[in-house]
ZAVO-495694 format. One record per residue: residue in three letters; y negated, z negated, x negated of N, C-alpha, C in turn. Coordinates in steps of 0.2 Angstrom, whole numbers, plus 5000, padded with zeros to 4 digits. Layout:
ALAYZXYZXYZX...
***
This chain:
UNK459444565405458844585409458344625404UNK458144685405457744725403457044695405UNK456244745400455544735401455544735410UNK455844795411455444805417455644765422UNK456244745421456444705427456144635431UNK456044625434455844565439456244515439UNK456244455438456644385441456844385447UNK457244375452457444355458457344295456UNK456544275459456444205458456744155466UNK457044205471457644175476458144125472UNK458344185467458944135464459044105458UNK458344075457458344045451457943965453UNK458443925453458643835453457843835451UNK457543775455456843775453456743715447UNK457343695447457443635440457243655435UNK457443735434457543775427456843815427UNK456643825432455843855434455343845428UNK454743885425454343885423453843835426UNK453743845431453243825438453543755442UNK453043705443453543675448453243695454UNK453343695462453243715468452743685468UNK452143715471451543715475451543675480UNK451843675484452043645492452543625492UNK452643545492453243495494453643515502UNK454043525504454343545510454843495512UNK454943455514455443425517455943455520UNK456543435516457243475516457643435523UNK458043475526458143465533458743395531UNK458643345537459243285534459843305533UNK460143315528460943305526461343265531UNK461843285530462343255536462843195533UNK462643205526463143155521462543145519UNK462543035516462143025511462442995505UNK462443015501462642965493462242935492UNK462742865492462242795488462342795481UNK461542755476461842775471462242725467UNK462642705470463042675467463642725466UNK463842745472464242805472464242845469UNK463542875467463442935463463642905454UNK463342855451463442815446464542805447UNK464642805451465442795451465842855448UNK465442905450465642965449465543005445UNK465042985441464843005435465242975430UNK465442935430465942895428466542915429UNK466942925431467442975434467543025429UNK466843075431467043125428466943145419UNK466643075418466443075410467343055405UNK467643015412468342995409468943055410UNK468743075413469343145416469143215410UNK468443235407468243265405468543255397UNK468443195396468743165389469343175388UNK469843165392470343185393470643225392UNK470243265396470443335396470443375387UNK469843355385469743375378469943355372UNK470443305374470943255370471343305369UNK471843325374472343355377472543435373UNK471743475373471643535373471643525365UNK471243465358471243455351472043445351UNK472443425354473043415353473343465353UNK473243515358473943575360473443615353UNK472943625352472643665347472843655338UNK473143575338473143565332473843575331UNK474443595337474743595336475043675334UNK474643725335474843785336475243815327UNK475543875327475643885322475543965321UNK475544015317475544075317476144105316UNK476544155320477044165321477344235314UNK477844235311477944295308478344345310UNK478344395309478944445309479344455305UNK480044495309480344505302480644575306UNK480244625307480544695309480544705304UNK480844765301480644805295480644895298UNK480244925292480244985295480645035293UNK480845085297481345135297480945195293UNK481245205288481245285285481545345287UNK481345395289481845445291482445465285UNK482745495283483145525279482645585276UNK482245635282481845685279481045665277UNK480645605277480145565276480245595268UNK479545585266479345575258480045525255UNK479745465259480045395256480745405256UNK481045445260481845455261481945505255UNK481745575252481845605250481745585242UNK481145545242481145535235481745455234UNK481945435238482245395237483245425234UNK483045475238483945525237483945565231UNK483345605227483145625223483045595215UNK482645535216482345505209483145485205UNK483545455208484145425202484545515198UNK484345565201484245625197484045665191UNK483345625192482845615187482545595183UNK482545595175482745565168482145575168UNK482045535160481345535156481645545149UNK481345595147481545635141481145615134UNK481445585129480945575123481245615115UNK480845635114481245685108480545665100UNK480945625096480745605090480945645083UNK480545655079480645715073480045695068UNK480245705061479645705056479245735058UNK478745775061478345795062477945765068UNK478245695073477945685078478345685085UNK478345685090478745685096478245695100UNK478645695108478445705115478845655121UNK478545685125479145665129478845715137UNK479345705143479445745148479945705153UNK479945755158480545735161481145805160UNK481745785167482245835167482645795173UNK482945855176483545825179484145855180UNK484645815183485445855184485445895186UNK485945955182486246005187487046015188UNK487145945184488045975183488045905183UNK488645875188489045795186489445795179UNK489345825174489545805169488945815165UNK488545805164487845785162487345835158UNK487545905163486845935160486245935161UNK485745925159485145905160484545955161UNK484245995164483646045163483046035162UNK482746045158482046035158481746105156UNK481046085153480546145149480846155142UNK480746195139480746215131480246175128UNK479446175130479046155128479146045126UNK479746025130479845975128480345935124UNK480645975125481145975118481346035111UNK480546025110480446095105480346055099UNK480045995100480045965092480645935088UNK481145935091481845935090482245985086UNK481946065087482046085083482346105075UNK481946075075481946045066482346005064UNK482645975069483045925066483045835069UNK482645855076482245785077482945765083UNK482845705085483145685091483145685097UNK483445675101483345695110483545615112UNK483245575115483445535120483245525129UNK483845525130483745515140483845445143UNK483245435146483345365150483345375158UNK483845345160484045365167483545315172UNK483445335179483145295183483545215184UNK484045205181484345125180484145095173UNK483745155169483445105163483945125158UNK484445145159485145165154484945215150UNK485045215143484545275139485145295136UNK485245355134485845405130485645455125UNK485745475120485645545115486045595119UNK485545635117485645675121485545735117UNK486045805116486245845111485945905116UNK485645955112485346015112485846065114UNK486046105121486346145122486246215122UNK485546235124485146305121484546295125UNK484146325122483246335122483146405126UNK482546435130482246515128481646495131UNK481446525125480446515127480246555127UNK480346635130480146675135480046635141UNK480646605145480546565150480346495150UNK480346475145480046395143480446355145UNK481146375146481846305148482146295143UNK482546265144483346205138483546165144UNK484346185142484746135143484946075138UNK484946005141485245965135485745945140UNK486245895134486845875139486845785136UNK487045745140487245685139487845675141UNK488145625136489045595137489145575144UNK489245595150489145545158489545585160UNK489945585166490545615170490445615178UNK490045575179489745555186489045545188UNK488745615184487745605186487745625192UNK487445635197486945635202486545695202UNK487145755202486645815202486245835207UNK485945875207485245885212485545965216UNK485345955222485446025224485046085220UNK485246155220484646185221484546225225UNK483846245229483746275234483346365234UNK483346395235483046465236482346485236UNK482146485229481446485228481146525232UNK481546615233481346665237480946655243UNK481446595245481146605252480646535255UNK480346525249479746485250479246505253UNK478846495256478346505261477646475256UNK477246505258476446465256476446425262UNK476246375260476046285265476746245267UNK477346265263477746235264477446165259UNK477746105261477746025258478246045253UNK478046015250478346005242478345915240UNK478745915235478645845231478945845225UNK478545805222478745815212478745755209UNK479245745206479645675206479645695195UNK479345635191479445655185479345605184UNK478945585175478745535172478045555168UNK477645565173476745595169476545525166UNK476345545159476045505155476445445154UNK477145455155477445385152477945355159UNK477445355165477645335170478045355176UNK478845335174479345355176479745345180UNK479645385185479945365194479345405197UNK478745435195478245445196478445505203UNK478145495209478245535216477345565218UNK477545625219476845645220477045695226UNK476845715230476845765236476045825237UNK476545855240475845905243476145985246UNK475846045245476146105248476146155243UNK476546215242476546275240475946305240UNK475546295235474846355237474946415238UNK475246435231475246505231475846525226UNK476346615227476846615225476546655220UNK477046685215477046725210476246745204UNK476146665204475746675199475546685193UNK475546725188475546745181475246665179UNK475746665174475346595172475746615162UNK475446605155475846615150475446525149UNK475946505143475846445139476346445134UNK475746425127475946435121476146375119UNK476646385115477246295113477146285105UNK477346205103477046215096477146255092UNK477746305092477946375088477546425089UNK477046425091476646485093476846545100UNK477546535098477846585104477346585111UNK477346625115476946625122477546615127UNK477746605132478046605137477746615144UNK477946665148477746685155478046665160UNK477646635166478146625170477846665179UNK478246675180478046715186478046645191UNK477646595194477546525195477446515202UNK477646455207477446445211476846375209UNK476246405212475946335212475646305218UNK475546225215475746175220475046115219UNK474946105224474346065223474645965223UNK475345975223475545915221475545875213UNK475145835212474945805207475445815201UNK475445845195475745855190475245845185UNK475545815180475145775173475545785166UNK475345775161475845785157476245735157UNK476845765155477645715155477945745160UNK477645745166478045775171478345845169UNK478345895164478545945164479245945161UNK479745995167480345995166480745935171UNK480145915174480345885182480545925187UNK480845895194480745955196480545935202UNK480446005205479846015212480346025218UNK480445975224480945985228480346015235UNK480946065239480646055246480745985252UNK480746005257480545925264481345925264UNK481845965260482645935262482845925256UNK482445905249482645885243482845935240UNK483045985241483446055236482946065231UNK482946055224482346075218482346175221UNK481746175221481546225222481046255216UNK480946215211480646255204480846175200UNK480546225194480446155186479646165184UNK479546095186478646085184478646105178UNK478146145176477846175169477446175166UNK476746165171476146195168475446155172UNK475146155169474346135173473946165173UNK473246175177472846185175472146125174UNK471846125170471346065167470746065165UNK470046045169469446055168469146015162UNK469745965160469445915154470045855153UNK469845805148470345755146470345685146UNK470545645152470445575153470645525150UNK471545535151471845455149472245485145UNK471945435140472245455132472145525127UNK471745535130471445595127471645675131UNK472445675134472745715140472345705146UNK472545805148472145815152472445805157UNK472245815164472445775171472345835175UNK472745815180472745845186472245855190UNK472045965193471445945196471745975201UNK472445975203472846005209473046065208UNK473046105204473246165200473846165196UNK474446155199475346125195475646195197UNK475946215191476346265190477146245189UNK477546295193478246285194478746345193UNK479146365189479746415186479946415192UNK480146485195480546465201481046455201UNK481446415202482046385200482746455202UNK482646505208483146585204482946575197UNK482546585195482446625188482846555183UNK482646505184482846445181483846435180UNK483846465187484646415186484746485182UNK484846545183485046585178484846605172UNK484446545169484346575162484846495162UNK484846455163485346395164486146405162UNK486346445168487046465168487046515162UNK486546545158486746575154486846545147UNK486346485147486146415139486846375141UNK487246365147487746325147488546375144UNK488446425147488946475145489046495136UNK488546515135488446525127487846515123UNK487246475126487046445120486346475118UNK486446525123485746585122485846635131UNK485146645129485046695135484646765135UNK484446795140484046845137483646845144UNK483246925143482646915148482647005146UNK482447035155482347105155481747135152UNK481647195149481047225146481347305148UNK480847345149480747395151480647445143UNK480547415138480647445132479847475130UNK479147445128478847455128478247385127UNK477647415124477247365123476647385124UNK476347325128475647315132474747295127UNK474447335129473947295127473647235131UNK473747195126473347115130472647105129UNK472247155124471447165125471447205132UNK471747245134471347265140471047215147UNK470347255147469947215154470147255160UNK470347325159470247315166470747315171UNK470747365178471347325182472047385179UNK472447335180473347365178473447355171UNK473847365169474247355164474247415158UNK473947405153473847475149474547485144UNK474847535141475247535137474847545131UNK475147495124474547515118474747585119UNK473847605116473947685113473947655105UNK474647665104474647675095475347685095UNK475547725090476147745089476647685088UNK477347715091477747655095477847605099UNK477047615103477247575108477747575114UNK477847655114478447655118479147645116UNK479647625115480147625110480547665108UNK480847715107481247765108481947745110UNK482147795116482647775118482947725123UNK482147705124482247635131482247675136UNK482247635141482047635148481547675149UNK480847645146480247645146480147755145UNK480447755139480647795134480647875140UNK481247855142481747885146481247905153UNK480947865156480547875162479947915159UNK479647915154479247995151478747935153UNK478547875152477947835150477647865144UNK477147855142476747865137476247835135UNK476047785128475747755125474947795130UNK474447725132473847735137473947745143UNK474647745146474547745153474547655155UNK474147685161474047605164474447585170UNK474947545171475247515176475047485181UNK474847545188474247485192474947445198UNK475547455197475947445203476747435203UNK477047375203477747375201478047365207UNK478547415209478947415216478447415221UNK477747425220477447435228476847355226UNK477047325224476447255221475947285217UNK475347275216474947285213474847255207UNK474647245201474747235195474047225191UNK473847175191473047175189472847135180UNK473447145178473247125172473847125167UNK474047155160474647105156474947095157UNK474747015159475346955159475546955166UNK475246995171475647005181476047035179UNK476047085175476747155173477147115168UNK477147085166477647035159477947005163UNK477646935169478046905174478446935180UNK477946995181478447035186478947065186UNK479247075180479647115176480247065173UNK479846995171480446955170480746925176UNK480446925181480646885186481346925192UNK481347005189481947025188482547005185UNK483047065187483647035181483847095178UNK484347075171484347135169484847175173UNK484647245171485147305176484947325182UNK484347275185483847305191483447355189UNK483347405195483047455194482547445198UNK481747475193481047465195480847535199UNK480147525203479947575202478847565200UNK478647585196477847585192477747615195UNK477147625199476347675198476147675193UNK475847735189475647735182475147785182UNK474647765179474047805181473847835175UNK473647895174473747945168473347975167UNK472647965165471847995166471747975173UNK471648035177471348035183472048045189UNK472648055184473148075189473747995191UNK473948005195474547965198475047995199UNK475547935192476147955194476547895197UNK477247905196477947865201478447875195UNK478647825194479347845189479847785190UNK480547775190480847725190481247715185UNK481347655182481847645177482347605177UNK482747555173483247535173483047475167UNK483147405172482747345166483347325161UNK483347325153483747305151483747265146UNK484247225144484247165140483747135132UNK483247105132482847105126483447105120UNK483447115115483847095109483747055106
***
């Protein structure tokens, strides 16, 4: 009942009334009288039947019990849970100890007789002499022996004693899509089994990171806004059918939380895995690999857009590629095969993310003039 409204004091029992009536009215005779003795009989009655009833009702109440289930729930086979459930026993945790200090990382199978891929940057301190051990997602830990390194691309393969590992697929980095779901399955900061999801931000992007050797390596990268942290490098980054589609590498990091390592701010860098399994198949074949170069050297002070050649003598090589297509120390590279080229290290990655023997074509800009020249990428030495 709202202010405004009114009582229907029609329908309101005048027992309950504010007011008792003004004018006693004599009620027309009833056709039935109750003695009261009969009415006392029945109050009686109904005090015992009422009890009853109340008995009855603390009874079925204290009886009651709370029922459980036992469904269980369905996982798809293409669900997170389903893929990272097909994926993890693939993927190892990598620890590599040496006088100078250790690391660790992750990697996983590419061969049922146990070679192992990861980052260069994670089994670099091995180098010297240190050791490599792999602990499998059953806890089972194995040494594990140095197959070949290349820190242009920042991979290694290692291999451990096994004849029946859980190779991983690999799937077609090419034709990844921006907003495609991703998932990256490693050991960040220790924690091993670790599953992270999220999408392809963005492809092809120049990324370099410098290893404790000083070496720099380039990687022409897919990044993913799926949680990557240290340790997880050298995991690997699958699409929504499990096929690894890169090897996590790289971060980006506005500062340093746990344990003094920096954290994820959704900025994960990924090798494309083309580029990955052939420098792979060539660390398993003999031991070393190579990467294509155009025969020629960039300055990395330049600011502004494209790619400058040093102006100093020998920057071109003689005799290269570079050489051969009539480049000249100062010319600026704004465009490879039709891409645009806005710095360095875009021209460094997009140059390795060939192969050798492919043939290029640069815009190359020469004062105020534009040219077009095509070369022929060949083997670094």
């Amino acid at each position: 009942m709202t202010s405004n409204e009114t009582p229907d004091s029609s329908a309101t029992p005048w027992w309950i009334s504010s007011q008792a009536p003004l004018t006693q009215y004599e009620s027309p005779k009833p056709k039935y009288r109750i003695s009261l003795l009969t009415a006392i009989t029945m109050a009686i009655i109904a005090g015992i039947v009422g009890s009853f009833v109340g008995r009855s009702t603390m009874a079925l109440t204290s009886n009651t019990h709370l029922v459980s289930t036992t469904n269980t729930i369905e996982r798809k086979p293409d669900s997170i849970a389903g893929i990272a459930a097909r994926v993890a026993p693939s993927v190892v945790s990598i620890n590599v100890t040496s006088s100078q200090g250790g690391d660790t990382g992750s990697g996983f199978f590419i061969q049922n007789n146990g070679y192992i891929l990861t980052n260069n940057h994670v089994i670099e301190a091995s180098l010297g002499g240190g050791e490599i051990h792999v602990t499998l997602s059953n806890a089972k830990s194995y040494p594990a022996k140095l197959v070949g390194h290349d820190t242009a691309y920042d991979l290694a393969v290692i291999k451990i004693d096994v004849t029946d590992a859980p190779a991983l697929q690999l799937g077609d980095s090419d034709k990844v899509a921006v907003g495609d779901g991703v998932i990256a399955i490693g050991s960040p900061l220790g924690l091993s089994g670790t599953v992270t999801s999220g999408i392809i931000s963005a492809k092809n992007r120049p990324v370099n990171s410098r290893g404790g050797t000083g070496e720099t390596s380039f990687i022409n990268a897919l990044q993913t806004d799926a949680a990557i942290n240290p340790g997880n490098s050298g995991g690997p980054l699958v699409d929504l059918s499990g096929a690894v589609i890169g090897v996590n590498s790289a971060i980006a990091s506005l500062g340093s939380s746990f344990s003094g390592q920096s954290g994820s701010i959704g900025l994960g860098f990924a090798i494309p895995i083309n580029q990955a399994q052939k420098t792979a198949e060539q660390l398993i074949k003999t031991g070393t690999s190579t990467h294509p170069i155009m025969g020629l050297s960039l300055d990395t002070r330049f600011t502004g857009v494209g790619a400058m050649i040093a102006n100093q003598p020998g920057a071109v090589v003689a005799g290269s590629p570079a050489a051969r297509a009539g480049i000249k120390p100062g010319d600026i590279i704004v465009a490879i095969d039709g891409n645009p080229i806005n710095s360095p290290d875009q021209a460094i990655v997009t140059v390795r993310s060939h192969s050798v023997g492919d043939k290029i074509t640069l815009e190359i800009l020469r004062g105020k003039k534009s040219i077009s020249v095509s070369l022929t990428l060949i083997a670094a030495k």
